[in-house]
C-alpha positions as a Markdown table, in Angstrom:
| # | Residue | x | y | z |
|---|---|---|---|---|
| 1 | Unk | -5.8 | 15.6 | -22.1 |
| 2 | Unk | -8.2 | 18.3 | -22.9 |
| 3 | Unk | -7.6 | 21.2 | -25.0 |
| 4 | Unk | -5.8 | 24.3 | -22.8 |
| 5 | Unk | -6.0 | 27.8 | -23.5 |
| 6 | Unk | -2.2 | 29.6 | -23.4 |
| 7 | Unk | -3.2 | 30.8 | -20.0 |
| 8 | Unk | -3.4 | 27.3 | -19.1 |
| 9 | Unk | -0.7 | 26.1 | -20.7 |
| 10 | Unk | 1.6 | 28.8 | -17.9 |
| 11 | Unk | 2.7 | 27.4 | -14.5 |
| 12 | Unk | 3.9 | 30.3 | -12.7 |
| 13 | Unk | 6.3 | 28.8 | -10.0 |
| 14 | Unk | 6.0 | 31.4 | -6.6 |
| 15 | Unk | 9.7 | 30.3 | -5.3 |
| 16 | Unk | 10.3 | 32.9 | -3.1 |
| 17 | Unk | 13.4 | 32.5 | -0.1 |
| 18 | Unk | 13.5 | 34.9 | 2.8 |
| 19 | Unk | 17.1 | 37.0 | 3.3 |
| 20 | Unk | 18.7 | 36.5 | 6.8 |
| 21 | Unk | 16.8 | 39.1 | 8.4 |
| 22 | Unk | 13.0 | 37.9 | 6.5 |
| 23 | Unk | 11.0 | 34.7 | 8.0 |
| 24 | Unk | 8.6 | 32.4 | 6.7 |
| 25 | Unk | 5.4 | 34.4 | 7.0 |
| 26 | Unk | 7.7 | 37.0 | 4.3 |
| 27 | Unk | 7.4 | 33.6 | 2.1 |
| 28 | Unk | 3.8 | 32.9 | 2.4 |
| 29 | Unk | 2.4 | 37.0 | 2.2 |
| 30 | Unk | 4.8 | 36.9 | -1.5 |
| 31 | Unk | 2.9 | 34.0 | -2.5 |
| 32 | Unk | -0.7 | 35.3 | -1.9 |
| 33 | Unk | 0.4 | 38.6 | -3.3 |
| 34 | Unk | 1.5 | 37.1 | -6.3 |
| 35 | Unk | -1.5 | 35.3 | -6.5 |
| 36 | Unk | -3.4 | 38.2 | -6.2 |
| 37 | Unk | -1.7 | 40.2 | -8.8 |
| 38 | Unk | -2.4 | 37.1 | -11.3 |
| 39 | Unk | -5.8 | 37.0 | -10.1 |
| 40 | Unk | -7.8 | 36.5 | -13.3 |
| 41 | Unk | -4.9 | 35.4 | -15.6 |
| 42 | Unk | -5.9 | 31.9 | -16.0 |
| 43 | Unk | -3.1 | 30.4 | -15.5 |
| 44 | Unk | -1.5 | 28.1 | -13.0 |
| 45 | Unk | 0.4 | 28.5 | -9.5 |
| 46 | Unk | 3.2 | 26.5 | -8.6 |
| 47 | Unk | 4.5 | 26.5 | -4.6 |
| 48 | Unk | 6.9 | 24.3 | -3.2 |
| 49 | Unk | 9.1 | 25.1 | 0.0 |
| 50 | Unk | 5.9 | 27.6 | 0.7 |
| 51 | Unk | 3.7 | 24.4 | 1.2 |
| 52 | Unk | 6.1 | 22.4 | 2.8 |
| 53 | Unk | 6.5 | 25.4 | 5.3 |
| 54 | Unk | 2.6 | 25.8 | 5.7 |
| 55 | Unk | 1.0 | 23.2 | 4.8 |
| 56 | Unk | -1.9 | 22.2 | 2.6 |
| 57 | Unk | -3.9 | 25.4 | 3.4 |
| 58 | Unk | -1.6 | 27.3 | 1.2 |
| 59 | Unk | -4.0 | 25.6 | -1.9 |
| 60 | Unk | -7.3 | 26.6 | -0.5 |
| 61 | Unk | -5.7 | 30.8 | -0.2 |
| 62 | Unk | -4.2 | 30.2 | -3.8 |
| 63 | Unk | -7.4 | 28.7 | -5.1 |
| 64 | Unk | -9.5 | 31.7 | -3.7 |
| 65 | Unk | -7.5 | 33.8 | -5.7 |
| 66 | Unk | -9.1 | 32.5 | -8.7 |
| 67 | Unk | -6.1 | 30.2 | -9.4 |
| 68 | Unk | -5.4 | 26.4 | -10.5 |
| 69 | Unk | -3.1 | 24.9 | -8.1 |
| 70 | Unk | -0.1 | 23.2 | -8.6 |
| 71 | Unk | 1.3 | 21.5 | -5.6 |
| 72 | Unk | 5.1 | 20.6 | -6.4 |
| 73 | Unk | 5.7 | 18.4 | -4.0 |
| 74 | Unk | 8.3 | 15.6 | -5.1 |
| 75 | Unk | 6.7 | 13.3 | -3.5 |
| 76 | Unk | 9.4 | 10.0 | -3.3 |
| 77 | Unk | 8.8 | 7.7 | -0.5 |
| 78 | Unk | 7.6 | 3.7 | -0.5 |
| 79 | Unk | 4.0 | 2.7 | -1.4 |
| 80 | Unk | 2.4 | 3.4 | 1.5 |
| 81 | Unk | 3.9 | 6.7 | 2.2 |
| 82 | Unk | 2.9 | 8.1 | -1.5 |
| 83 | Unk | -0.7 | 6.6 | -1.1 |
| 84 | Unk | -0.6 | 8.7 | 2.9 |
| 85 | Unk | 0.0 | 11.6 | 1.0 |
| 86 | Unk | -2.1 | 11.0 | -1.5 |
| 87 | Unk | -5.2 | 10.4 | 0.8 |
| 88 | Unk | -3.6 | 13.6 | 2.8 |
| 89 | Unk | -4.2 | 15.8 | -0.1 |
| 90 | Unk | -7.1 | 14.6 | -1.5 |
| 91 | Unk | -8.9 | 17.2 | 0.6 |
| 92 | Unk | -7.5 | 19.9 | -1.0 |
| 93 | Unk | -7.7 | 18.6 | -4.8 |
| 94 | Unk | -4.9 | 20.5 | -6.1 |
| 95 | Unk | -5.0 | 20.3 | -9.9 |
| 96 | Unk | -1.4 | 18.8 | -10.6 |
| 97 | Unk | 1.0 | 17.3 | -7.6 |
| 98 | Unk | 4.4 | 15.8 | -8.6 |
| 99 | Unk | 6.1 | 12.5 | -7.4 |
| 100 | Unk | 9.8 | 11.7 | -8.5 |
| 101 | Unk | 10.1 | 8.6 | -11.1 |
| 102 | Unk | 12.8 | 7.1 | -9.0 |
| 103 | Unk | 10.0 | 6.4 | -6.3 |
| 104 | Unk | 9.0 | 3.4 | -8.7 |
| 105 | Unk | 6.3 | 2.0 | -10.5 |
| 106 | Unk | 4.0 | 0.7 | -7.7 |
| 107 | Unk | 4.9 | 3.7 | -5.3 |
| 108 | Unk | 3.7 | 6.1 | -8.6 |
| 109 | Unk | 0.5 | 3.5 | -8.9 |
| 110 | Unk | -0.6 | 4.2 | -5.2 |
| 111 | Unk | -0.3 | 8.0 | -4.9 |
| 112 | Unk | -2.3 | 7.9 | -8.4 |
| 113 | Unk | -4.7 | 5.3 | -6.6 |
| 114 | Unk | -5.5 | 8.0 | -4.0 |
| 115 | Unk | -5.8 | 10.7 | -6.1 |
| 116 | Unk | -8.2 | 10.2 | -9.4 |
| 117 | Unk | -9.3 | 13.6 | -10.1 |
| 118 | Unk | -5.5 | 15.5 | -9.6 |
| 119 | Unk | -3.0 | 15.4 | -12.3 |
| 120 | Unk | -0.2 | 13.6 | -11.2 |
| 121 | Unk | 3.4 | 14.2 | -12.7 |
| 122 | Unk | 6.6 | 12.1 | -12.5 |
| 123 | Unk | 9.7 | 14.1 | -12.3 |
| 124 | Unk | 12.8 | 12.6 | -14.6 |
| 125 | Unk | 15.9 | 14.2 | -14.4 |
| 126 | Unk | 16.0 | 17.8 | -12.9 |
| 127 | Unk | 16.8 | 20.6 | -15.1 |
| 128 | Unk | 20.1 | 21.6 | -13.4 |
| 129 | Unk | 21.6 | 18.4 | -14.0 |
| 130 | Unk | 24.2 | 17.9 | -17.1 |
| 131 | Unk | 25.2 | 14.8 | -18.9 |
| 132 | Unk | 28.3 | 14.4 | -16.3 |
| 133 | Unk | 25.9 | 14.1 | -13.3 |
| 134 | Unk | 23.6 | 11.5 | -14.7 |
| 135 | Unk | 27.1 | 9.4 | -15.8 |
| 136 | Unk | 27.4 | 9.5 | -12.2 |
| 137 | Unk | 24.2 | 9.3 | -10.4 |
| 138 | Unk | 22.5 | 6.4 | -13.5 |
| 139 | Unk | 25.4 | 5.3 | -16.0 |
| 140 | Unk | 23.7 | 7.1 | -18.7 |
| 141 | Unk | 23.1 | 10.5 | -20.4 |
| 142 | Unk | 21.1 | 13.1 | -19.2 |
| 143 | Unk | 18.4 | 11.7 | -22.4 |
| 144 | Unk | 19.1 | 7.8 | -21.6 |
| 145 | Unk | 17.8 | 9.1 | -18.0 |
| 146 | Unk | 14.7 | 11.1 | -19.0 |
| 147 | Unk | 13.4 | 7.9 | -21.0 |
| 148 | Unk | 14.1 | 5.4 | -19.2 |
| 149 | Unk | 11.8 | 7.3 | -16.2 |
| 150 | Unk | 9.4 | 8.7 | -18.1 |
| 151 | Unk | 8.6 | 4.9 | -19.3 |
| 152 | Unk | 8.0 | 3.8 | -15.4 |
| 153 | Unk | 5.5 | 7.1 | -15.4 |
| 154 | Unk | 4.1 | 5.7 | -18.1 |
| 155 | Unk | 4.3 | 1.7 | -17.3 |
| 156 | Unk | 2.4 | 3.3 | -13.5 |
| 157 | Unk | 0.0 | 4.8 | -15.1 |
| 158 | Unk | 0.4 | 8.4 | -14.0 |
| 159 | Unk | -0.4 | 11.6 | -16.4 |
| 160 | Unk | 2.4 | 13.5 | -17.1 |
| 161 | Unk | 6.3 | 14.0 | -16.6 |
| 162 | Unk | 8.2 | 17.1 | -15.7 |
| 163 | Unk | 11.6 | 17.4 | -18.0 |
| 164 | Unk | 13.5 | 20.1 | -19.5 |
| 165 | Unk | 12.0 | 21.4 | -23.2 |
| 166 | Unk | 15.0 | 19.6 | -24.5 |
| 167 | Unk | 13.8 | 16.1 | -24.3 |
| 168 | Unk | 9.9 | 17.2 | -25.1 |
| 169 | Unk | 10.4 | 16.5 | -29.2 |
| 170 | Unk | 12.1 | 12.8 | -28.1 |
| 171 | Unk | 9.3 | 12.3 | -25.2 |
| 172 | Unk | 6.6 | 13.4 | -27.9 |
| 173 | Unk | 7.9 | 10.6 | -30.5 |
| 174 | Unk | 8.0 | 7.9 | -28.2 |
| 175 | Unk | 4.8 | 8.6 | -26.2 |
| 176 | Unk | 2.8 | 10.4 | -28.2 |
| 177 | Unk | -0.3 | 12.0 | -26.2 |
| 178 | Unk | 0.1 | 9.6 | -23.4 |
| 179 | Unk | 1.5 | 11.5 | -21.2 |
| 180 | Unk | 1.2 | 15.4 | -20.5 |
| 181 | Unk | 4.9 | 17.0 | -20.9 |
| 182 | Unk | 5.7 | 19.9 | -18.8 |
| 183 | Unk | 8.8 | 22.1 | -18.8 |
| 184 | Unk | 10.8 | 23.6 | -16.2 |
| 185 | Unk | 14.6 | 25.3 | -17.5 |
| 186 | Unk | 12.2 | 28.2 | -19.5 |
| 187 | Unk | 14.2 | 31.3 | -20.1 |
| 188 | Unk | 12.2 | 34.4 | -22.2 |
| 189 | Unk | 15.2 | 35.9 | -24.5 |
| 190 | Unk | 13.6 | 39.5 | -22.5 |
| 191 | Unk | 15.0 | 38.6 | -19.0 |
| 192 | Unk | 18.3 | 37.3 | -17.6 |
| 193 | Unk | 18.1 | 35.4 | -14.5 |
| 194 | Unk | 21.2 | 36.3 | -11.9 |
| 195 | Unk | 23.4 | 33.6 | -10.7 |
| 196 | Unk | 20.8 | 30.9 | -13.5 |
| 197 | Unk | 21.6 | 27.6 | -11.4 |
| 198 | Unk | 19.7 | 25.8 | -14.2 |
| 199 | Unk | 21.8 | 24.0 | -17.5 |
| 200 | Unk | 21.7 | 26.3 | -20.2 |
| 201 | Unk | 22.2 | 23.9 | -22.3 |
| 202 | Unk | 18.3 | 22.3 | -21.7 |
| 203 | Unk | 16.6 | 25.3 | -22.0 |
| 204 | Unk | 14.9 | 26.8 | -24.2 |
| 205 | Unk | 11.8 | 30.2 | -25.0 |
| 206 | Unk | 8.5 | 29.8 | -23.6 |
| 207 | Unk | 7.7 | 29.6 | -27.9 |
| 208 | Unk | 10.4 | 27.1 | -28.7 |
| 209 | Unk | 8.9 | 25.1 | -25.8 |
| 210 | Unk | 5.5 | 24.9 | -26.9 |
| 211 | Unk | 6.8 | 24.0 | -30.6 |
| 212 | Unk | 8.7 | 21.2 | -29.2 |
| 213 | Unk | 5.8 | 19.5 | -27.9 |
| 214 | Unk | 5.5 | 20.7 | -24.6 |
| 215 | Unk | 2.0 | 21.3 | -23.1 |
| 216 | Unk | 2.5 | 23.4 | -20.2 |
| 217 | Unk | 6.1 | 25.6 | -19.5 |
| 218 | Unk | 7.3 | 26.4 | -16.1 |
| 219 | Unk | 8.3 | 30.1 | -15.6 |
| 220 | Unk | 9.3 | 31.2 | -12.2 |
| 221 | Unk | 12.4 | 34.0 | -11.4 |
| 222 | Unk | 11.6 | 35.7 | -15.0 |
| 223 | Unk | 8.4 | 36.8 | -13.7 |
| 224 | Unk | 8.5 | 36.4 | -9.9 |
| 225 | Unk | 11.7 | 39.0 | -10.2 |
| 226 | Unk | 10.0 | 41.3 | -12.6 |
| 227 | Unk | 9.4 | 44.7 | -11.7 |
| 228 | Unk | 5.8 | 44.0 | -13.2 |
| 229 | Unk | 5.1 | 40.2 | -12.8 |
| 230 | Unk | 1.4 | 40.6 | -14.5 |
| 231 | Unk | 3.2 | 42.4 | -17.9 |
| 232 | Unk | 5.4 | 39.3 | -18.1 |
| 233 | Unk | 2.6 | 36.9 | -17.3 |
| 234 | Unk | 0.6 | 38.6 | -20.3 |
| 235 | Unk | 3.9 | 38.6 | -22.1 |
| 236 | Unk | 4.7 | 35.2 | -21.8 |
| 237 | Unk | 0.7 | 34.4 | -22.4 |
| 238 | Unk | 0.6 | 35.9 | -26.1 |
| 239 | Unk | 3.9 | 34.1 | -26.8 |
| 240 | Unk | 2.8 | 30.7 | -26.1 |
| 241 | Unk | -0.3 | 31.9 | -28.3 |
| 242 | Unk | 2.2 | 32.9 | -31.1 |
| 243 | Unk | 3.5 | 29.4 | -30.9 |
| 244 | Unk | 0.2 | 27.1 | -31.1 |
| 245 | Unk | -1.1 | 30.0 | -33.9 |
């Protein structure tokens, strides 16, 4: 993985959902705004239920903003289906898509197959989930989980993993620089998030983050529900600097 700048090592995430009396064109015009305000930042743009809602088009409006895009798309489905929507976005070249690890290691293998030049990443276990869930959903903690996924990323061949900034010192150890880490389940000590739905107890500062081992952090409602989202994009910019100082 090459070298990034702390602008690149920010993944914005433009999660934005429309009140009862909003609709989905609200969504998309908050997205391009936001992209417009970080225009010249550097750093990356993460949309979700906005691309889902419109489509693959959404990159090429973020991307003429001056923006890397990343597509967060989960992609889980069989084989065929993953290496569909591979070819599907290969168009478009977004610079990172996501797949879920659960989709398997040949289903990982064919989206990758389709899509050389985009950084693929293999979700583990979502930062909102505690110890008590994974019991449940995999007979195994919340860190038993995270490995034993983030070894079928790595046994597919893909580039990265997304997992909270918990497991990136144990994910470090084991795989070294094989695999990119990226970290959702950021929380800047200079914002509180209302009703947080993520576990507290896997978070962590955009600095502690990066000194952990993570390569990128994923921010989203601490800037996207600032009253100046560029001031805490800059803010959170010259502390991930602090950290790799």
């Amino acid at each position: 993985m090459k070298t990034l700048t702390p602008a690149e090592r920010l993944i914005v995430a433009a999660d934005f959902k429309p009140d009862t009396m909003q609709k989905r064109g609200w969504v998309h015009s908050q997205v391009l705004q936001l992209a417009n305000i970080l225009k010249g930042t550097g750093v990356y743009l993460k949309v979700n239920s906005a691309m889902r809602s419109y489509g693959h088009d959404l990159i090429d409006e973020i991307r003429s903003c001056g923006l890397k895009v990343f597509a967060d798309l989960k992609l889980f489905d069989i084989g065929e289906t993953l290496a569909t929507d591979g070819a599907l976005l290969r168009e478009s070249k977004p610079e990172i898509v996501t797949t879920v690890c659960t989709a398997g290691i040949a289903a990982l293998r064919a989206l990758k197959a389709e899509l050389p030049d985009t950084e693929v990443l293999g979700v583990t276990v979502l930062t909102s989930l505690t110890d008590a869930d994974t019991q449940v959903m995999f007979s195994c903690t919340t860190k038993e989980a995270v490995l034993r996924f983030a070894q079928v990323a790595a046994d597919a061949g893909i580039d990265g993993l997304i997992s909270s900034p918990k497991e990136a010192k144990m994910l470090r150890a084991k795989f070294g620089t094989l695999l990119s880490l990226n970290t959702p389940a950021i929380r800047p000590l200079w914002t509180v998030v209302a009703g947080d739905d993520q576990n507290l107890k896997r978070a962590m500062t955009p600095a502690e983050a990066i000194k952990a081992g993570a390569d990128r952090i994923i921010v989203g409602r601490p800037i996207t529900q600032s009253q100046n989202p560029y001031d805490a994009v800059m803010r959170t910019i010259d502390e991930i600097a602090s950290a790799v100082a």
